[in-house]
N, C-alpha and C positions, 0 to 999 in steps of 0.2 A: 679627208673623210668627214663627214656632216656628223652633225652630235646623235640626228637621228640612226644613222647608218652604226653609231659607236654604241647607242642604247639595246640595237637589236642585239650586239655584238656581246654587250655585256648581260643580258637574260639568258644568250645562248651559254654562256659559260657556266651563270648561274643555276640554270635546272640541269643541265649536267652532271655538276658537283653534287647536288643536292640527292639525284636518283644514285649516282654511287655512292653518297653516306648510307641511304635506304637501303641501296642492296647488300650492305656489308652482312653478315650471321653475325650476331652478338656469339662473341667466347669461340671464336673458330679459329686456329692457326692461317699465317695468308704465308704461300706457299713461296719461294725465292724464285723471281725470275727478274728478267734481263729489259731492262725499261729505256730506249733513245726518245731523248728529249729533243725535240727541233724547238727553237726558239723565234718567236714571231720577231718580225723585225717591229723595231720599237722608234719611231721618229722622235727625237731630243732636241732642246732648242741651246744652245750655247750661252755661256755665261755673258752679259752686259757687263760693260766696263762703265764708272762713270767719267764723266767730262771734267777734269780736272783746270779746263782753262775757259775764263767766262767773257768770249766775245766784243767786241766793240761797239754800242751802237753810232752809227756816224749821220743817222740822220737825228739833227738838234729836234726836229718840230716836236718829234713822238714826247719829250719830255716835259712838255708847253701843257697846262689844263686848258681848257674849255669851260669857261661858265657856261652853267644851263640854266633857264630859265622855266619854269611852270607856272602854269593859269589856272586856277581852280571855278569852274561857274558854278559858284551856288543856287540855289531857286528850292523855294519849299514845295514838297509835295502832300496832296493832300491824303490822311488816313484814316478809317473808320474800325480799326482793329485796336479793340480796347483787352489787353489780358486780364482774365479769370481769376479771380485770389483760390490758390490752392489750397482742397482738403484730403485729408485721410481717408482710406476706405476705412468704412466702419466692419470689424469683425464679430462675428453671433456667437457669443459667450453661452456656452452648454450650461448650463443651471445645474449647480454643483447638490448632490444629493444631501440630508444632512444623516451623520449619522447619529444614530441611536443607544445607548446603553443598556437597555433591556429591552427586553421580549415577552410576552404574554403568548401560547397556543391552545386552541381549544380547539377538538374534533371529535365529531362521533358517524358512527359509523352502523352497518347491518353486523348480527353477531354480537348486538348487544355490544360495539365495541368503542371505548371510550380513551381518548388520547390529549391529555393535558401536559403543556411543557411551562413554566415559571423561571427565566433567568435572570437575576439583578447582581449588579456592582457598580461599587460607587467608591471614587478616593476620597479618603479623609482625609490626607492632605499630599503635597506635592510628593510625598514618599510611601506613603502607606494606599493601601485598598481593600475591600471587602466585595467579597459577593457568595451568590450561591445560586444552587439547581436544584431544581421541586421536577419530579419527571414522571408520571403516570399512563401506562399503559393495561386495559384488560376489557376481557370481551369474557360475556354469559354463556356464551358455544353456543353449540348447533348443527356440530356436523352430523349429515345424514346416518341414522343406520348404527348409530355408535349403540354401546352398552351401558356403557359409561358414563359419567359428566365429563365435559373438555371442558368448564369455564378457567380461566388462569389471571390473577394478578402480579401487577408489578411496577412496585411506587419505592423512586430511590429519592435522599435529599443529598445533597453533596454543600459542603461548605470551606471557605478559605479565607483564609487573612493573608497579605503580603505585603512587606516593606525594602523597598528598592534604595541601597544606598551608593556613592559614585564608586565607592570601592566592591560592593559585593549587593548581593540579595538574597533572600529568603521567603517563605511562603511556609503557612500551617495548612493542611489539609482534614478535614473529618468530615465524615459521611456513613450514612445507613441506606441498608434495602432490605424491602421485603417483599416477597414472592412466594404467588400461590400457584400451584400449578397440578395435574390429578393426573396418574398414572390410567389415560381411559383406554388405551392399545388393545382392547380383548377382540380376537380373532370372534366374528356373528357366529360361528361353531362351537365356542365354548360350551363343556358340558353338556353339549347334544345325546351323550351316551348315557344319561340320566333316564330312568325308566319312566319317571313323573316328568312332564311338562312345568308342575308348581317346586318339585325340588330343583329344578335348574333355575328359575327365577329368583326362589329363596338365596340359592347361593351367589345368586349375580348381584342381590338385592343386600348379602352381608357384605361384599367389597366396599369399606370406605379408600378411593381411591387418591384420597388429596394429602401431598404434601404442601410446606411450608418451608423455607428456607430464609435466615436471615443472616444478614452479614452489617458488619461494623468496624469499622476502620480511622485509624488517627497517622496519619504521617506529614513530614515536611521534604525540604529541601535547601538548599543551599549553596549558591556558587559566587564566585570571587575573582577578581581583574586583576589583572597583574600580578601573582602569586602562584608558586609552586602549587598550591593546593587551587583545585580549578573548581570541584565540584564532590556534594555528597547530600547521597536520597536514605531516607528510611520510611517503616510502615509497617506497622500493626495493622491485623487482622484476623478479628475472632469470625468464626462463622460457624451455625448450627442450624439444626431441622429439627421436623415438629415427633421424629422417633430418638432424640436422644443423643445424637450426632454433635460431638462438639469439635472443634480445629482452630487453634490457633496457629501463626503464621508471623515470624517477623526478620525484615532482612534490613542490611544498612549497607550501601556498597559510597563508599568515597572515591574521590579521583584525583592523582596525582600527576603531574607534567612540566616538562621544562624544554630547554631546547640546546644543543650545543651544536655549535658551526652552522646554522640553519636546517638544523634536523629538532622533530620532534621525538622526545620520547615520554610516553606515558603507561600508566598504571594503573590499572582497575581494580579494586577490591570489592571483596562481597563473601558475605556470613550472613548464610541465609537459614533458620530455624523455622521447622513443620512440626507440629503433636498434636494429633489427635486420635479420636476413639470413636467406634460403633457400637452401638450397646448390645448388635449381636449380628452374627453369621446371616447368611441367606436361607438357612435351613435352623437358625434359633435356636442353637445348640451354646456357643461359645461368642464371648466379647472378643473384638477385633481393635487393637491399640499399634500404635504407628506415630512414629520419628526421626525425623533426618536434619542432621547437622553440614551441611556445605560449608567450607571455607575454601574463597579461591582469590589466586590472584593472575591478572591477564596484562603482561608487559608487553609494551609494543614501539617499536622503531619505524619511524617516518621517514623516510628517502624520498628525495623531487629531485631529478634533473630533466628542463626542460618540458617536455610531454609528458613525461615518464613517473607515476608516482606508488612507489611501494609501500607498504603497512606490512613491518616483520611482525609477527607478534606469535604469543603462546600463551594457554592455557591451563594452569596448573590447581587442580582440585584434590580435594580430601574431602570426603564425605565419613560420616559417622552413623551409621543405624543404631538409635539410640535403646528399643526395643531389642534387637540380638544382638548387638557388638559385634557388627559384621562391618569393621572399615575398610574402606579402599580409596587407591588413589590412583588421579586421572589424569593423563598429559593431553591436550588437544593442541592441531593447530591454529594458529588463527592468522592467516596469511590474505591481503588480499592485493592486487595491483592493478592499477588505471595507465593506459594510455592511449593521448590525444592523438589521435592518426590526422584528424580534419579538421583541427580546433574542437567546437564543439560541436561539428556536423555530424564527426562520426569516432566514438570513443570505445575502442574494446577494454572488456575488463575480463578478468577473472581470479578464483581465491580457492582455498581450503583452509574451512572453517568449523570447529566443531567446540562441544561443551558440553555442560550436566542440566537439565533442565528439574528443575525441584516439581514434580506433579503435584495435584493438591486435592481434597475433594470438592474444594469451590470452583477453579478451573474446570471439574471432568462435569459438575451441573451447569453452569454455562455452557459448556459445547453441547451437552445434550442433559436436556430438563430431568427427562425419567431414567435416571441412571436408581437404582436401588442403594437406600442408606449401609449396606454390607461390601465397602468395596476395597479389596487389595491397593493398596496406595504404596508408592516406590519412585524414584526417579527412574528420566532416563538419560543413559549414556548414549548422546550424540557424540559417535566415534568423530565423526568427519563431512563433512559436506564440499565436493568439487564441483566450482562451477565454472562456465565459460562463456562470456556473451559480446554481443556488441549494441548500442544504442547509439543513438545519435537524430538528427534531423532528414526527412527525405526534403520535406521546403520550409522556409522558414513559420509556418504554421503545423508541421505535422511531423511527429517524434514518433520514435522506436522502439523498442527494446525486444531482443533475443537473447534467450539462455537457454544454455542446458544443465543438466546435473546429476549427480552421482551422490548419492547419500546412504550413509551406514548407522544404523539407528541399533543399540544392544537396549533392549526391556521398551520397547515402545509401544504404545497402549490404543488398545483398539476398544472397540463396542462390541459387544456381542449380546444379543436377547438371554435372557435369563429361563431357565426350562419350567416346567407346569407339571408338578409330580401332586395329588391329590393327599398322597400320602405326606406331604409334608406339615412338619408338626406350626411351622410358622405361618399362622393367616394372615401376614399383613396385605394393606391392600397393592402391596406390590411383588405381592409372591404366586400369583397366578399366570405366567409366563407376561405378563405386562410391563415388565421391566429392563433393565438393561445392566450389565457385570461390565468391568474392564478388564479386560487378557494383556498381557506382554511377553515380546515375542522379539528376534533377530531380527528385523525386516530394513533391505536393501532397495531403496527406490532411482528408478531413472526417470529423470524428467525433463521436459521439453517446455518452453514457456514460452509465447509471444503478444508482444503488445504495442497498438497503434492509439495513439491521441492526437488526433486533428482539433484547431481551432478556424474555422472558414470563416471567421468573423468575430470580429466583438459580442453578436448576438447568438449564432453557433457554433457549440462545441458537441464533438463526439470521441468516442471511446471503443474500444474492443481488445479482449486478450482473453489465451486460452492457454489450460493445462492440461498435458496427456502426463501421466504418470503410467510407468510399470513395476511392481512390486512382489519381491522376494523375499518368501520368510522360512524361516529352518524349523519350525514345531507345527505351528498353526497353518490346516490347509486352506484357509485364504488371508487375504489380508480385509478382514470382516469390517465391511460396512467404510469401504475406500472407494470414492470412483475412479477412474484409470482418466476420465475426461470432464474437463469441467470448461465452459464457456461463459462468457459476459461479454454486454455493451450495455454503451447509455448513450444518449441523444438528449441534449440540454439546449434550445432556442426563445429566442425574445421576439415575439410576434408580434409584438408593439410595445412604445414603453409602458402601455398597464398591464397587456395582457403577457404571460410565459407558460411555456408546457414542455413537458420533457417524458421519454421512455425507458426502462432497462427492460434485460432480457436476462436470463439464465436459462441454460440447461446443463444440469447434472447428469452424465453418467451411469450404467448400473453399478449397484452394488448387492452383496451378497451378504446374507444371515443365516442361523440357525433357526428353526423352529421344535420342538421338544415339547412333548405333551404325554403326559404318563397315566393313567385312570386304570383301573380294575378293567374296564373293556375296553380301552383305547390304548394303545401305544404305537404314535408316531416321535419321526426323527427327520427332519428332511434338512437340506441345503436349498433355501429359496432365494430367487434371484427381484429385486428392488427394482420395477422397470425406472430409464431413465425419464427424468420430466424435465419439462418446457415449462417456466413462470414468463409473463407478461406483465410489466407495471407501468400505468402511465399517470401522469397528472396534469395539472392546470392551474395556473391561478389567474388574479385579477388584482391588481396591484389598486385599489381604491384613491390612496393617498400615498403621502411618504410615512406616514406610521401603519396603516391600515389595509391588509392583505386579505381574502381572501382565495379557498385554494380544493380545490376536490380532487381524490386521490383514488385510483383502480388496482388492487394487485390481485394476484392469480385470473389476470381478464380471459385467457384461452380456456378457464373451470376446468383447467386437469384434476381427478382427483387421484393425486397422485402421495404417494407414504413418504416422506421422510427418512423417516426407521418403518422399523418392519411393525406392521399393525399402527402407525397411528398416519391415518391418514391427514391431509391439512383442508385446511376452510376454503370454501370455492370462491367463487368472484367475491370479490372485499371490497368497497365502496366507503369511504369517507369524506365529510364535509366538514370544512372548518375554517376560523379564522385567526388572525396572528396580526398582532398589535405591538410594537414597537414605542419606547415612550422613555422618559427621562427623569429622574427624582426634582 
């Protein structure tokens, strides 16, 4: 039998056996039956013996050498092959950037608008550092059609000290801001039901609509190598406005940890203090004073096997209402787990997670400027939050993430417009339905999250992720001034090495408000709906040198004129020029 004839022989056995592993059903009973085996005949070759007796030889000559003899003819040939002394390629060394310590920006813009940033540090010596931030943003207004002024400021300084030692570090923190900002929201129908054309001006002409808000703040920080004690933050912070409004604020949370058998376990602390006061109601009857004491602590257990990594942990709070003596206390969980399905291609994760969140009235004017200085202040009890996702890589340039989630919020604080009753005794300029109250409320939210970041290059990168929410509340008939959809990207490219320019996008959702307006001849009540909008922003720069940037800047390019909140619409195409200087002490 030829090797070829034995090769076909052995393929033919081969995908035989192969289609019968296929055809088996995974998890099927194989049924008893009765199997005759013929057995191919198998040709064998018999054991070799050796020769245990070594021959005679009888002829002498074989035994005899032979001298040999060789001739070698030498003769020179002639050659003209000289070698090369070998070199290196030479390789093109990329001209390394250098970097810089501080920063200088300067920009201005249409809308009167004016944009200065100042950032310096510098160590004093192999251990220590200093720096700080000077940050200026504000614009004169201008938008169409208002009633009102819109111009608004906003100039923070922030400063630090920090010294690094091999054992631990620390850092001081202190900073101020101040911000100006004018309740201008008046629907163009205001007091249209005025008999005189000059008494509606007069009253439009008595609204001083500007607030003022400043805040002041001193904390540090602290954390440590090799020691049970790993870390701990604290921070003061006083904050008031220009009716009276004062808040102070101060929390210290430390961190404990150690480890046994190759498990972590740690410990979080935090005693968080809120007091403050309004010097009166919305209707300027009664002072309004508020206080909460939080103490909590959050233990937690680390398990890793393999892929597999768990975080047991729980939440254990006591809060105090320092104002009624209404304490209570809170169990949350705080659970989360990871595991490596593809390394790091592809990681599902998920948790239930929940806690006390301390409200504040400096947080609720950051999310929204014209909130009214009369506002119900309260934590809220984050029951729980379940979530389930998976992340990971589709190519080694482009990442993931999916979630869903389930979240149980008890007293969570919404916006709502503040009503317009003529009869009311308080004229400040924020009592003409131009402002905004905070409600709290049950509300259960589902949400859906997804997000893609590609990098196609060193020179582009892009971005996109979106949120659907659905929301569930047991008092209030909506969940006021929440989108159900919220959308982003951005687009970040280097067009050459001076030149770069990049995009984002949003669109927002509708959302939903009250409107409320009371007069002797007027009395409306509606539920109005917030259309969704679309912002466009792009920019440019022109990179001059290695210190020296140039950069122009587009937002709201599509001029939606589109509200925010209810009545205060935003500035249309925005245009800024400017430049930004990098430099060294």
């Amino acid at each position: 039998m030829t090797h070829k004839t034995q090769y076909k022989i052995a393929l033919l056995f081969l995908f035989a056996g192969l289609q019968g592993v296929f055809a088996q059903k995974k998890d099927e009973n194989i049924g008893t039956e009765v199997v005759n085996v013929v057995k191919p005949y198998t040709p064998t070759i018999s054991d070799a013996f050796k020769v245990k007796e070594t021959p005679p030889l009888e002829d002498e000559d074989n035994t005899k050498k032979e001298e040999i003899k060789y001739n070698i003819f030498s003769f020179p040939v002639a050659s003209t092959f000289t070698p090369a002394k070998g070199r290196a390629a030479s390789v093109d060394k990329a001209k390394q950037e250098k970097l810089y310590k501080n920063y200088a920006t300067l920009g201005v813009g249409n809308y009167g608008t004016l944009n200065a940033e100042l950032f310096v540090t510098e160590n004093l010596n192999r251990n220590e550092y200093v720096g700080g931030m000077l940050r200026h943003l504000s614009s004169q207004g201008g938008i169409d059609d208002l009633l009102l002024d819109d111009k608004f400021y906003n100039t923070s300084l922030d400063l630090t000290y920090g010294n690094q030692q091999k054992d631990f570090s620390w850092n001081v923190d202190a900073g101020y801001q101040h911000q100006v900002y004018n309740w201008y929201g008046l629907r163009n129908d205001f007091a249209n039901d005025l008999a005189d054309p000059q008494d509606r001006q007069d009253l439009i002409n008595s609204i001083d609509p500007q607030q003022t808000y400043q805040n002041i703040y001193l904390g540090g920080r602290i954390s440590a190598k090799e020691s049970i004690f790993k870390e701990a933050s604290l921070k003061f912070n006083h904050f008031s406005d220009a009716f009276g409004s004062s808040e102070n604020r101060f929390y210290v949370k430390p961190t404990v940890g150690f480890e046994i058998s190759g498990n972590k376990i740690n410990a979080n602390f935090i005693v968080d203090y809120l007091g403050g006061s309004f010097e009166k109601d919305y209707f300027g009857t009664t002072a309004i004073n508020y206080g909460f004491t939080n103490i909590g602590i959050q233990p937690s257990f680390v398990y890793q096997q393999d892929d597999l990594t768990v975080n047991l942990g729980a939440g254990l709070f006591y809060s105090m209402d320092n104002e009624n003596s209404d304490n209570k206390f809170f169990v949350y969980p705080q659970i989360t787990a990871t595991y490596r399905i593809v390394g790091d291609v592809m990681i599902a994760y998920a948790g239930a997670e929940g806690s006390l969140k301390q409200n504040s009235y400096r947080d609720f004017t950051q999310e929204n400027f014209f909130v009214s200085p009369t506002l119900a202040i309260a934590p809220t009890d984050q029951k729980y939050d379940i979530y389930v996702g998976l992340k990971g890589k589709i190519a080694n340039n482009v990442s993931f993430n999916i979630r869903g989630s389930y979240k149980n919020e008890d007293g969570k604080a919404v916006f709502l417009s503040n009503p317009y009753n003529n009869e009311n005794p308080n004229q400040e300029g924020y009592a003409f339905g131009n402002s905004f109250s905070v409600l709290y409320d049950n509300v259960k939210t589902m949400s859906f999250f997804g997000e893609l970041k590609a990098d196609f290059s060193k020179n582009v990168s892009f971005g996109i992720n979106g949120t659907f929410n659905s929301y569930k509340t047991d008092e209030l008939a909506e969940a006021w001034n929440l989108p159900e959809l919220q959308v982003a990207a951005n687009l970040d490219f280097n067009i050459t090495e001076k030149w770069y320019a990049g995009a984002s996008v949003f669109f927002v959702g509708e959302r939903k408000d009250i409107f409320s307006y009371t007069s002797l001849l007027r009395n409306e009540l509606e539920t109005v709906t917030l259309d969704s909008y679309f912002d466009l922003n792009m920019h440019v720069g022109y990179k001059y040198n290695d210190r020296l940037t140039a950069f122009l800047k587009g937002n709201n390019l599509t001029s939606q004129d589109y509200q925010k909140w209810l009545n205060y619409p935003v500035q249309g195409i925005q245009v800024l020029l400017g430049a930004s200087y990098k430099f060294d002490f």
